[in-house]
C-alpha positions as CSV (number, residue, x, y, z in Angstrom):
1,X,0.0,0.0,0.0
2,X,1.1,3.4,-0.8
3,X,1.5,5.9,1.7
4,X,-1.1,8.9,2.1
5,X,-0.3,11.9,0.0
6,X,1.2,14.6,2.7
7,X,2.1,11.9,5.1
8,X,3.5,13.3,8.1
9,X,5.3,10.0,9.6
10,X,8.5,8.1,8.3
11,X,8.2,5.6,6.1
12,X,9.0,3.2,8.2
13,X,6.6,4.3,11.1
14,X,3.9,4.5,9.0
15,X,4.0,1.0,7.9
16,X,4.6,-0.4,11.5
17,X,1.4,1.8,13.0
18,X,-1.0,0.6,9.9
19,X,-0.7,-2.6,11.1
20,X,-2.9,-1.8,14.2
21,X,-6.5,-1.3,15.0
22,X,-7.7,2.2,16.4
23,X,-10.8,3.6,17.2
24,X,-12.1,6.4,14.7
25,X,-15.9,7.5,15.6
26,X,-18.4,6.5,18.2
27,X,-20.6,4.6,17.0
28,X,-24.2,6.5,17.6
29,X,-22.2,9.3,15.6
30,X,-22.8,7.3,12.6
31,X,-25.9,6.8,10.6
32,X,-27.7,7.8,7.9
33,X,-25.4,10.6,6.8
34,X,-21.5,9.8,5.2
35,X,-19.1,11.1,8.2
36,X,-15.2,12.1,7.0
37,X,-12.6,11.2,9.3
38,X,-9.2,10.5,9.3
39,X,-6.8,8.2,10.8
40,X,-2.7,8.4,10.4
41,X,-3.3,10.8,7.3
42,X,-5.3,8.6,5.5
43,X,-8.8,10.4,4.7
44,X,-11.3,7.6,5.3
45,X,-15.8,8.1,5.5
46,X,-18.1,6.1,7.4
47,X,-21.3,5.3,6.8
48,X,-24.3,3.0,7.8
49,X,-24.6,0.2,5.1
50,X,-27.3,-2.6,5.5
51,X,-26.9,-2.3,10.0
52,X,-23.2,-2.5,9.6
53,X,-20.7,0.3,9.6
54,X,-18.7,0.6,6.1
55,X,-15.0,2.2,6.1
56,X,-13.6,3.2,3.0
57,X,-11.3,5.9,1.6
58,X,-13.0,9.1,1.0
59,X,-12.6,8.8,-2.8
60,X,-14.4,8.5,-5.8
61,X,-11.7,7.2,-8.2
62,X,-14.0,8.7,-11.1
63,X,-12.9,12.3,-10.8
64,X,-11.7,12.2,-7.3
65,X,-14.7,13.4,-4.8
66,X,-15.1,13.1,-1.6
67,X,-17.9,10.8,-1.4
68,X,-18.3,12.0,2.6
69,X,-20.2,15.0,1.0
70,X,-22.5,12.5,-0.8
71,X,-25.1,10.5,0.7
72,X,-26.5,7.2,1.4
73,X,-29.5,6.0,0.1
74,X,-30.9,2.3,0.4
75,X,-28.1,1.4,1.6
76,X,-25.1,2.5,-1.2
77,X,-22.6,5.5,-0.9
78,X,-23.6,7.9,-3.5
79,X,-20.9,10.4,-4.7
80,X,-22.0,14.1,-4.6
81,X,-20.1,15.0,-8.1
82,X,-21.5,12.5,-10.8
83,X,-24.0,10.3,-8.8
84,X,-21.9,6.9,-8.9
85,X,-23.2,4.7,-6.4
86,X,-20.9,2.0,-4.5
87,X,-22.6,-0.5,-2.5
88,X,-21.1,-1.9,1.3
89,X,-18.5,-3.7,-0.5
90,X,-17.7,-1.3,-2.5
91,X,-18.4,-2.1,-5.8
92,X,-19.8,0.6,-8.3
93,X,-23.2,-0.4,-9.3
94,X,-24.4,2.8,-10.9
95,X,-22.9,5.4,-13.7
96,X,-25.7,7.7,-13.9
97,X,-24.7,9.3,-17.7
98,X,-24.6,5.4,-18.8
99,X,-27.4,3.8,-17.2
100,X,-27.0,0.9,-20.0
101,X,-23.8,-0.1,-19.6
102,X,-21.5,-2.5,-17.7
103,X,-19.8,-1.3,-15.0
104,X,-16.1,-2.0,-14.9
105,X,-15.4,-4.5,-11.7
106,X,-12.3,-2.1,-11.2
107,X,-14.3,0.8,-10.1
108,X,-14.9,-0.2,-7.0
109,X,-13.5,1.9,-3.4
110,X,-10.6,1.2,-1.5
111,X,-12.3,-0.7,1.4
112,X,-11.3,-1.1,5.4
113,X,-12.5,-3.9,7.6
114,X,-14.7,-2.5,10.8
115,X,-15.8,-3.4,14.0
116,X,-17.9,-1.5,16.1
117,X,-16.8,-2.1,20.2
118,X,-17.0,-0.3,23.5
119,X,-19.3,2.6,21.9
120,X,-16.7,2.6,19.1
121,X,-15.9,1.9,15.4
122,X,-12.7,0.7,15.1
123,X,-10.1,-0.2,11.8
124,X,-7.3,-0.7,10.4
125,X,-5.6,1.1,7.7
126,X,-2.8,-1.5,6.6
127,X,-4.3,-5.1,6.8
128,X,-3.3,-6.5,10.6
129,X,-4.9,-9.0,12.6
130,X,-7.9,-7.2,14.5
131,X,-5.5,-6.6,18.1
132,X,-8.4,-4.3,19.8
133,X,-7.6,-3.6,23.6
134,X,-9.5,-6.0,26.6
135,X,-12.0,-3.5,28.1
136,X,-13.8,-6.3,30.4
137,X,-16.4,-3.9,31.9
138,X,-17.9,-3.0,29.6
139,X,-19.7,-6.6,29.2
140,X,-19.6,-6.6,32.6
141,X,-23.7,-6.0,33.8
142,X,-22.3,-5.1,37.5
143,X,-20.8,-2.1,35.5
144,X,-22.3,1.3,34.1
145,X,-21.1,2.1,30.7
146,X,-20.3,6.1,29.7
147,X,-18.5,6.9,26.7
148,X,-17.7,10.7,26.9
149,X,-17.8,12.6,23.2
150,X,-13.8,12.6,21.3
151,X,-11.4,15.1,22.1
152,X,-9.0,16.5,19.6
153,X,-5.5,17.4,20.8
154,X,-3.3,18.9,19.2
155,X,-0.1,16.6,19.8
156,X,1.4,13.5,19.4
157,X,-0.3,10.4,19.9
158,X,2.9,9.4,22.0
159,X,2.9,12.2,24.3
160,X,-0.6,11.7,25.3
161,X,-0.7,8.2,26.6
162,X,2.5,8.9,28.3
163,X,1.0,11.4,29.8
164,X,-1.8,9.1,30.9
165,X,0.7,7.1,32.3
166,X,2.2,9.4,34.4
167,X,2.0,9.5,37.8
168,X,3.8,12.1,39.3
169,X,2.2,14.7,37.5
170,X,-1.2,14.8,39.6
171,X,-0.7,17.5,42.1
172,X,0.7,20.0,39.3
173,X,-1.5,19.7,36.2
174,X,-4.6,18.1,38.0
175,X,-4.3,20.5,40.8
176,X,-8.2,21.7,39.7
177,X,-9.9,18.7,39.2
178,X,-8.4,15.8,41.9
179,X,-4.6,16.7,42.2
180,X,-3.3,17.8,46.4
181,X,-0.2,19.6,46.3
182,X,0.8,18.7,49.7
183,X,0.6,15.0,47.9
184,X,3.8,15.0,45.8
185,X,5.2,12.1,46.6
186,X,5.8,8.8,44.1
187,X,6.0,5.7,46.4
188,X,8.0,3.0,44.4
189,X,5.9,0.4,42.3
190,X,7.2,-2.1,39.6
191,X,6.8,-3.1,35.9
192,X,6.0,-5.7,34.5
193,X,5.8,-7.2,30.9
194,X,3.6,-10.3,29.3
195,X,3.7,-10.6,25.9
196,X,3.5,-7.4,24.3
197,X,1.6,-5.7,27.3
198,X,2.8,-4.0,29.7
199,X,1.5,-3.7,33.6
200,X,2.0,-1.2,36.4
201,X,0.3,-1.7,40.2
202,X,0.6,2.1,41.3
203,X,-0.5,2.1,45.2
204,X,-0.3,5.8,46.9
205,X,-2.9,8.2,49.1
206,X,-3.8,10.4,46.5
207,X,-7.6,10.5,46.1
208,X,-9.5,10.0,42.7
209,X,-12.6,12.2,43.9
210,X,-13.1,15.3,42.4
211,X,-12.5,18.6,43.9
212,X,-15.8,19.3,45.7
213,X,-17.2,15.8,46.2
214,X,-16.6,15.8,49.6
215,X,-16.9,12.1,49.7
216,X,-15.3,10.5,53.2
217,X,-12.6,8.1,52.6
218,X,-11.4,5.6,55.2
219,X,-8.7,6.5,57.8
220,X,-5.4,4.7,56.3
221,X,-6.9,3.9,52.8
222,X,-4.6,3.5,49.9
223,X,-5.5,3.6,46.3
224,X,-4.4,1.3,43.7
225,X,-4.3,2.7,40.2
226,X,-3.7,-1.1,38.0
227,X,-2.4,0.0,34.3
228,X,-2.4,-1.9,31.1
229,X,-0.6,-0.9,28.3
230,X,-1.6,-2.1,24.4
231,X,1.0,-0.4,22.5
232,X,1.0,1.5,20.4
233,X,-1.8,3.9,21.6
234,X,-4.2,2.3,24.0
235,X,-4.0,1.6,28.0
236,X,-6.5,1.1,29.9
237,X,-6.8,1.7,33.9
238,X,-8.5,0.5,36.8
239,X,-8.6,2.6,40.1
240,X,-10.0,1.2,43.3
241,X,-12.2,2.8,45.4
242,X,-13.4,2.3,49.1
243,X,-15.9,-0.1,49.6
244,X,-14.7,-2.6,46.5
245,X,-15.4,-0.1,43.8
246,X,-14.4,-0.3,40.6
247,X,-13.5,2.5,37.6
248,X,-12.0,1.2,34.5
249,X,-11.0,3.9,32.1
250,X,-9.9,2.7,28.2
251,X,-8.0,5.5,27.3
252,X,-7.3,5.3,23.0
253,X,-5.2,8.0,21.5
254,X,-6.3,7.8,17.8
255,X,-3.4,9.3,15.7
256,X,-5.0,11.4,13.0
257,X,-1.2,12.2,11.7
258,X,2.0,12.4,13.4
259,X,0.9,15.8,16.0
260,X,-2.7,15.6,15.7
261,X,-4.9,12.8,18.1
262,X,-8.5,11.9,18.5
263,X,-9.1,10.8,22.1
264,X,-12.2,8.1,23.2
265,X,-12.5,7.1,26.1
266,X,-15.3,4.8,26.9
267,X,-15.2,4.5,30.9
268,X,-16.8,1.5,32.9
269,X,-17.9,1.8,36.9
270,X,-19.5,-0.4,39.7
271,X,-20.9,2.1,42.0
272,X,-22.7,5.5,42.0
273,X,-24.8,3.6,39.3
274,X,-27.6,6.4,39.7
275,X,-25.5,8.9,39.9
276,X,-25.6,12.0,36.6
277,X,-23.7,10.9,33.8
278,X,-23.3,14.3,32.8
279,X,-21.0,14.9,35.6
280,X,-19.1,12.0,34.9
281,X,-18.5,13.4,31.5
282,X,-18.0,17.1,32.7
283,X,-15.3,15.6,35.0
284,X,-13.7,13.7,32.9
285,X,-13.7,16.0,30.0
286,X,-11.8,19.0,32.8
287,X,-9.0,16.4,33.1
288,X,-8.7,15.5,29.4
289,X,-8.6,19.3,28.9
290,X,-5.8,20.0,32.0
291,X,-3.5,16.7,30.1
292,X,-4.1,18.0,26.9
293,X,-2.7,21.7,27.5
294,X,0.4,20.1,28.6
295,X,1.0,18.0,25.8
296,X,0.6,20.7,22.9
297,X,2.8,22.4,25.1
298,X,5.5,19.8,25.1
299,X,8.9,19.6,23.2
300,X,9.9,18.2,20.9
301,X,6.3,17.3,19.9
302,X,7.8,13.5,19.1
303,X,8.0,11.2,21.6
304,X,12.2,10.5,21.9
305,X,12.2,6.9,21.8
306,X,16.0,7.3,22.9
307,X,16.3,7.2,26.9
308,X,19.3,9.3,26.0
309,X,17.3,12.2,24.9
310,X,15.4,13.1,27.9
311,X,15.9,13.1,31.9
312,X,14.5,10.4,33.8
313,X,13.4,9.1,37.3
314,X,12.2,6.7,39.4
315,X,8.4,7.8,38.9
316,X,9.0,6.9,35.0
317,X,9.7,3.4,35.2
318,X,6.2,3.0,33.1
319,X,7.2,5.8,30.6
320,X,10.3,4.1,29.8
321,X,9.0,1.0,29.7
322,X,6.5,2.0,26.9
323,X,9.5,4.2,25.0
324,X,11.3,0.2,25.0
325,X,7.7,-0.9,23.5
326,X,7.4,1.1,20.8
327,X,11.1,1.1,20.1
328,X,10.3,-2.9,19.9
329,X,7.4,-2.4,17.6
330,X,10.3,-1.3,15.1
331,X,9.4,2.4,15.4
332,X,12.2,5.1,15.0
333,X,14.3,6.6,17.4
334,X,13.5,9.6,16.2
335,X,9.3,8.7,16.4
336,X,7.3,11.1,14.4
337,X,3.7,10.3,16.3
């Protein structure tokens, strides 16, 4: 496969991050209407074709429209520019100005496979194995399910799930929303690898209640934060609360191109079950927005995969673990995403 035209990755990158499955809508976004998206440069629309979501390259290879400013009707894709219809696998089966004649099997659109999990659509670009993350609660019935709307960032895909990996940076970014700056400290935790995952048990005092709640927590409680990482650009969290609660947090940084992500993160709970949604997501959404200012901010906007290039410590044992994991994927040292 050719790369996109304006890629913004290496060559090399490019071809190792098309091999893996990302998230690119929510699903209730898509229905009757073609929606344009894209996902590591590569302009892609989604539409609704016989209860299934379709994924194909926003192209009409006739004169080269976007067909995500067509339309859909019974069904087929039809481009706004000439009318040529394409049906859910793609094949052409109208030419309007030639209603009488066969239709070349050639014209037919550049198609992507698509699976629609966790609230999501998800696909892949370059032909890999389907490797979506494990999200277990969200099957779970003890759980509620809350997918908060995407956020756009303007930054690396890299940068932003370190930054979700972090854990010293609570008390000075999240100092609004849950973050104690009298609660600096990093007590030590461990690594560890199976497979191509990685895990982190991250045990401290800090609170995961929000700024306001007011919610009691017992004398002497610690709080375990359990990461999973699915490289490239997926982790997924768990934080226990008091009282065997549960939140599990999926956390997908979507890399529209090399300095540009789409964020979804669907988000599982076992308690506070009646509680708003609405101020789940208004929560949520103020910490996304606090991560995200830092990241833009960042420099270099890639993510040095070369422990030589930045300063490290203790705290970052799951930062560099992940900089080894992409290095391992066969990503350059000097990543462009």
């Amino acid at each position: 496969m050719s790369l996109p035209r304006d890629c913004t990755f290496t060559e090399n990158d490019w071809r190792v991050l098309s091999q893996y499955w990302y998230p690119v809508a929510i699903a209730s976004e898509i229905g009757d209407k073609p929606v344009a998206v894209k996902l590591l440069d590569v302009k892609l629309v989604l539409y609704r074709s016989e209860g299934k979501v379709a994924v194909a390259r926003d192209l009409c290879f006739h004169r080269g429209a976007p067909l995500s400013l067509g339309w859909v009707e019974n069904g087929e894709i039809v481009c706004p520019y000439h009318g040529f219809r394409y049906n859910c696998e793609g094949a052409c089966t109208a030419v309007p100005a030639h209603p009488g004649s066969k239709i070349s099997p050639k014209l037919k659109l550049i198609m992507y496979p698509s699976v629609e999990r966790y609230g999501l659509i998800w696909t892949c670009v370059g032909g890999g194995e389907e490797n979506i993350p494990d999200f277990p609660g969200w099957e779970d019935p003890d759980f509620i399910n809350i997918l908060p709307p995407s956020f756009d960032i303007a930054g690396s895909a890299g940068r932003q799930m370190e930054g979700f990996l972090d854990v010293s940076h609570f008390a000075y970014v999240h100092t609004e929303s849950f973050g104690d700056r009298n609660n600096t400290e990093v007590p030590q935790y461990q690594v560890r690898r199976e497979g191509s995952e990685l895990f982190a048990d991250y045990w401290s005092t800090v609170s995961n209640y929000g700024k306001g709640q007011n919610v009691p927590v017992p004398e002497g409680f610690m709080w375990l934060r359990a990461f999973r990482v699915f490289p490239p650009f997926a982790a997924s969290l768990t934080v226990h609360f008091p009282e065997d609660g549960k939140l599990m947090i999926l956390n997908c940084a979507s890399p529209v191109s090399a300095r540009y992500t789409r964020l979804f993160v669907p988000i599982s709970r076992n308690f506070d079950k009646d509680a708003p949604i609405e101020d789940t997501i208004k929560f949520n959404l103020q910490v996304f927005q606090e991560d995200a200012e830092m990241v833009e901010a960042q420099t270099p906007e890639d993510l040095p995969l070369d422990l030589m290039a930045e300063a490290h410590i203790p705290a970052d044992r799951t930062s560099i673990a992940y900089r080894q994991a992409l290095t391992e994927l066969g990503l350059g040292r000097n990543y462009t995403s």
